[in-house]
Structure formats: C-alpha cells, structure tokens
C-alpha positions in Angstrom: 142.8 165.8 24.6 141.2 161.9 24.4 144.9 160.7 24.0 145.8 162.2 27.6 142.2 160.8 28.6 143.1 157.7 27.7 146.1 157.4 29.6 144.8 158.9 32.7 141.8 156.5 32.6 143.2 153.5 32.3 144.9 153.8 36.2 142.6 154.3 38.5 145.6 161.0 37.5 150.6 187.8 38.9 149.9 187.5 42.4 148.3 189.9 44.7 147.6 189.4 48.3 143.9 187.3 49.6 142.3 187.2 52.3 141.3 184.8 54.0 137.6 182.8 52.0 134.5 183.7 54.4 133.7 180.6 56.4 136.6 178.6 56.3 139.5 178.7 58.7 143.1 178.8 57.5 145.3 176.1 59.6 149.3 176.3 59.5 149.0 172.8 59.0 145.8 170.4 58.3 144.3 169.4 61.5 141.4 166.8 63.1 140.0 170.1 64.4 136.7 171.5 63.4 136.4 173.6 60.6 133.9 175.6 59.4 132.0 175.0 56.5 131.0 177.5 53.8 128.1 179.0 53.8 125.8 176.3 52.2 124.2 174.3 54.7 127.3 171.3 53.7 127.1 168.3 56.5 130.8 167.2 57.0 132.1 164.5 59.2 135.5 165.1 61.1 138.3 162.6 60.6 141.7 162.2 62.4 144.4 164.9 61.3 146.2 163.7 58.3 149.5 161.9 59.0 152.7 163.4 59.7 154.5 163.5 56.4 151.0 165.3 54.0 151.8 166.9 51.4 149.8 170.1 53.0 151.8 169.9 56.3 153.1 173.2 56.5 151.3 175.4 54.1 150.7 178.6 55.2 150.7 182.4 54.9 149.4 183.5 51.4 150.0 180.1 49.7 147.4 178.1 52.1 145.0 181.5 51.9 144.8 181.4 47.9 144.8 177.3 48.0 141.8 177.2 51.2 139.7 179.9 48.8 140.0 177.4 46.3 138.9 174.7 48.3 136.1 176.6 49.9 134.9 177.2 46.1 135.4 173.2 45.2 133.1 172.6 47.8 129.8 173.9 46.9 130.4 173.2 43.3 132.0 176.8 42.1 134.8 174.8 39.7 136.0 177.8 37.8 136.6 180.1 40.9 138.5 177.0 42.1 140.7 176.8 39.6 141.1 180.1 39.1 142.2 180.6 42.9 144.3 177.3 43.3 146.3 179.5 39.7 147.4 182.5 41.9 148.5 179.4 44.9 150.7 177.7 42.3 152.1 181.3 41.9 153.2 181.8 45.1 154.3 178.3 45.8 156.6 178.5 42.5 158.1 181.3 43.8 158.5 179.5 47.3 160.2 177.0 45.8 162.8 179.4 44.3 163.1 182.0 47.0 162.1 181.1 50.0 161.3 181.5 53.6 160.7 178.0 53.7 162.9 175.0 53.4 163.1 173.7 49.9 161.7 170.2 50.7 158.5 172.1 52.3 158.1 174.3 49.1 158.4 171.7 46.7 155.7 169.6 48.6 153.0 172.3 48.7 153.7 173.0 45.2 153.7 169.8 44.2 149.8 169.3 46.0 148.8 172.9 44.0 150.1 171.8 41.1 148.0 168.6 41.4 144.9 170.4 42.6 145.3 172.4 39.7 145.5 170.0 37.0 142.6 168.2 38.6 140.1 171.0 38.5 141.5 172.2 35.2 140.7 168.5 33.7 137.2 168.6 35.0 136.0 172.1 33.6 137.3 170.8 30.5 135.2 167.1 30.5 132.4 169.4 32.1 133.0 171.6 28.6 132.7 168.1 26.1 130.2 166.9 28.2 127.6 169.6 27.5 128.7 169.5 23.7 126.8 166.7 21.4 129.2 164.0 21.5 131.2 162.9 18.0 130.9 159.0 18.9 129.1 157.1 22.4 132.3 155.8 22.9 133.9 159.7 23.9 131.2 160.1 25.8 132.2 157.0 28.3 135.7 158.2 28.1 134.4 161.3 29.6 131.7 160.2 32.4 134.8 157.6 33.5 137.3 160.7 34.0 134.2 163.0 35.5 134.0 160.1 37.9 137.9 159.7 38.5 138.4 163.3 38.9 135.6 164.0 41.7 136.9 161.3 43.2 140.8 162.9 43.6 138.6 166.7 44.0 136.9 164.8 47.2 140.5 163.3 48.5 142.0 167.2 47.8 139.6 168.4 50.7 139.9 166.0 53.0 144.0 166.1 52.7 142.9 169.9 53.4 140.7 170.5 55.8 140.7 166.9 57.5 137.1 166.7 57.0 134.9 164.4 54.6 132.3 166.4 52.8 128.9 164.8 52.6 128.2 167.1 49.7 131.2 165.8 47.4 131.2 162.5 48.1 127.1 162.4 46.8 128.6 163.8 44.0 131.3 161.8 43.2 129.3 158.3 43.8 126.3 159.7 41.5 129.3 160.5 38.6 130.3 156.7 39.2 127.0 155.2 39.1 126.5 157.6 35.9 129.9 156.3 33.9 128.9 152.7 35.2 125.2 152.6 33.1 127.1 153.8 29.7 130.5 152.1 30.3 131.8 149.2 27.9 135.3 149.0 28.5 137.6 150.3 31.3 134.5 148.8 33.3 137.3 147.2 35.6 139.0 150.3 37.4 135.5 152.3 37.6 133.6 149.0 39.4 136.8 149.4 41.8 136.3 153.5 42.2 132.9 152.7 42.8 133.8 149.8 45.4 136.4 152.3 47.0 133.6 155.7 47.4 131.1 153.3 48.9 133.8 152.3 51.2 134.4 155.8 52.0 130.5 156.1 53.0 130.7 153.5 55.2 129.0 151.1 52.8 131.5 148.3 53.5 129.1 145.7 52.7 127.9 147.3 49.8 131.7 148.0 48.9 132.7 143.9 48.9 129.6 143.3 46.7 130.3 145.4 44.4 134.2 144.3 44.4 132.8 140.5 44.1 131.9 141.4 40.9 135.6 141.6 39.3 137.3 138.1 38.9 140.8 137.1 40.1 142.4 138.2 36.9 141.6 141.0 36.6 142.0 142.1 40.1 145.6 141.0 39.5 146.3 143.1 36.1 149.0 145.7 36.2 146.4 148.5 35.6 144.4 147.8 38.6 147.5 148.2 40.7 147.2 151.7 42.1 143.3 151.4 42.3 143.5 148.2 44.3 145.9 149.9 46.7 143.3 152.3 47.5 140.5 150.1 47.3 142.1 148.3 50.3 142.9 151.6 51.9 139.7 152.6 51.8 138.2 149.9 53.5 140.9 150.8 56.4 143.1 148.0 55.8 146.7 149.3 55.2 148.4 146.1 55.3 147.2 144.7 52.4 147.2 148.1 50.6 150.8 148.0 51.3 151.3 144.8 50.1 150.0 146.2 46.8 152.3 149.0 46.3 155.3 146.8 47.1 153.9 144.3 44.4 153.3 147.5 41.6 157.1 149.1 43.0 158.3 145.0 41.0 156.9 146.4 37.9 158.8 148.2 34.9 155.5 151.1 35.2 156.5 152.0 38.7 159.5 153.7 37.1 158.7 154.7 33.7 155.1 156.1 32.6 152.8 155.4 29.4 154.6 156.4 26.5 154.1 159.9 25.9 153.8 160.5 29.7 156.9 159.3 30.5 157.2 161.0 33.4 154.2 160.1 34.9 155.6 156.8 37.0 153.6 154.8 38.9 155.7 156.2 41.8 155.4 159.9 41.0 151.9 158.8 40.7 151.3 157.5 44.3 153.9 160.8 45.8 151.1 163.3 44.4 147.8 161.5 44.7 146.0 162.2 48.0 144.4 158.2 47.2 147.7 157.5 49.8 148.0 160.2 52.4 146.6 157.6 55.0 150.0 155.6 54.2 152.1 158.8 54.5 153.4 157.9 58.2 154.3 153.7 57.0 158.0 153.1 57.2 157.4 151.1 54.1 155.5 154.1 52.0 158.3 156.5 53.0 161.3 154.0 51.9 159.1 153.0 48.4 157.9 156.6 47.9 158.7 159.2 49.9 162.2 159.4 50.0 163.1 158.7 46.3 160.6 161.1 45.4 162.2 163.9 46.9 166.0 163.1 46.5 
C-alpha cells in the first residue's frame, strides 16, 4: 500500500434500483441552482454551475441517484456508506458504457468521475484504517496525514463538481487535515504548504493564501512535481491564465505522457482529465486542445 502512497503523494491522485438520498435533489446535469443540504444543519455557499464540458454533465437516471446518495453520505462524514453507494454508480455506469442509452463519450465521462470518486473514498477509509492503528515508524504516519489531507481535498472538489455548491463543513475538514500533516511533516513539505495555500484560497483567505505560498522558494515552485499542484494553486486564487500557463509548461514534460514507474498509466494528462482540481478550466480552448480531446480519442 505505502508504495502507491508514495507515488500518489508526491503530485499534489449487482445493481438494484435507489431512490433518490433524502434531502438532496437529483439534477440531469450539475447546476448554480440551490440545492438542498442533508439533514445536518451543513452551511454551503452557491457557486456558478460548472462549465460546459464537466465530467458530471449529463448524469442522470439511476447512475446520478446511486452517485448523489453517495455524495449526500460524503458530506456529513458517513465515508463507508459513500463508498459503498458510489460501488453500485460504477455498476451502472460500466454497464452504460457498454450498452447504452447514452452516447459512448457521455458514458465514459461519468464513469470515468465514479470511478475516481470511488478510488478516492476507497483510499481514505483505508489511511482512516492505518491511522487508528499504532504506527510501525513516524515517518508512515506523515505519509498518511499528507494523503488524509490530499484526499479531502479531491472529496471536497467531488461535491462541488456535483452539486455546484462549496460545503463549509468539508472544507473545515480538509484545512484542519492540512494543518494536521503540516505540524508532523518532514519531507514532501513542498506540495502540502501548496494544498494548504490552495484550500485557504478556496475560503477566501487570499491573503493568508500568498503568505503561506511566500514560504516556498523559486526552485521549488519550479520543480516538475509541483506542476499539477501549482496549476491549481493559481486556479484557486481565480487566475486561469497563469494556471494555464502551467499546464502548457507540464504538457513539455516526458511525465505528461508517461506515469511513475509502476503507474504507468497514470500520466500527468490522464491525471488533469479525471481530477475535479481543473473543472474550472473545462470550457478553455486551450484545456480542451491539451486535455480534453486526446483524452477521449
């Protein structure tokens, strides 16, 4: 398990018929509409509706159902009902991609977001699992708070891709996991200072956010690593120019192609198509020509 840890660390990754979770409002596609939240007093904010071009565009019928349940769960904290509703989504959306109604390109898109859901919440339950057990050496245990931190970080993007809301609830979370893996970390310091940077961006700590991104030096700013969680960083902080500017400069390197070895097929590319990090870039001539497109060909 540490070896897949590792890699993912170091960047910044039978069916039966639902209905529809109690409180929460299945769209045909994500909207800026209001939503309600589940039944646990959660403040949310309401944000635009994602761009044209989300991986959740679309979803509906029994796939959406199964996949909002699970998101409902996510929300107040219920991981293992997540994960074990988001299971029966990827289900259905496997056999979407095979049979139909929907267009192929469609299917594979919403499979692709469950699938990525899935592995996310399956990852955390499993850190939540090592966690709780007495660690074999301190430096597991920072490999561990970095991906708790990493992970509700991509569990906070999932909802918002979703719903088109930012939970209050889940972004606390997710800045107290980053301030947690921050006070024992003593190496991949680098990317988590930049998560860190990036959630108090999402707050609307800007200032805060630049203070905290002062604190990493040219070089390592620059590093091939920090590629993906610089794009963000800058996305974050609303400013899709430069974040741009940053994919274009990690699409130059050999990783943008070809993953870590033993995850070969874990591009930097495939990496940036499946990540919600980027679904404010969905809509930019430039993502779709870098991404997009040979993604799905």
């Amino acid at each position: 398990m540490l070896n897949a840890l590792v890699s993912l660390a170091v960047l910044g990754f039978v069916a039966t018929t639902a209905p529809a979770p109690r409180g929460v409002e299945v769209p045909d596609r994500p909207s800026g509409k209001s939503h309600p939240a589940p039944q646990s007093g959660t403040t949310v904010e309401i944000l635009p509706q994602p761009p044209k071009g989300s991986l959740e565009e679309g979803m509906s019928g029994e796939v959406a159902r199964y996949y909002a349940s699970s998101i409902s769960a996510l929300r107040i904290g219920q991981y293992r009902r997540a994960l074990s509703e988001v299971r029966q989504a990827r289900v259905l959306a496997y056999g979407a991609v095979k049979k139909g109604p929907q267009s192929r390109r469609l299917a594979s898109r919403h499979f692709t977001r469950v699938m990525h859901l899935e592995e996310q919440l399956s990852e955390l339950v499993l850190v939540d699992e090592q966690l709780e057990r007495p660690p074999d050496r301190s430096e597991q245990r920072n490999l561990l708070l970095h991906m708790r931190a990493l992970l509700m970080r991509n569990l906070f993007l999932a909802v918002r891709g979703f719903l088109g809301i930012s939970d209050w609830r889940m972004l606390k979370e997710t800045l107290k996991a980053y301030q947690a893996a921050l006070e024992e970390a003593d190496s991949l310091k680098h990317s988590l200072l930049i998560g860190y940077a990036a959630m108090l961006a999402e707050r609307g700590n800007r200032r805060d956010a630049r203070e905290r991104f002062a604190k990493l030096g040219e070089h390592e700013r620059e590093q091939e690593t920090m590629d993906l969680p610089m794009a963000y960083y800058y996305l974050a902080l609303g400013d899709r120019a430069r974040a741009i500017a940053r994919l274009i400069t990690a699409s130059h390197r050999d990783s943008w192609l070809h993953g870590s070895p033993g995850r070969e097929e874990h591009s930097f590319r495939s990496q940036v198509y499946r990540l919600n990090d980027f679904d404010r870039l969905r809509d930019h001539p430039r993502f779709i020509e870098l991404v997009t497109v040979p993604e799905e060909k």
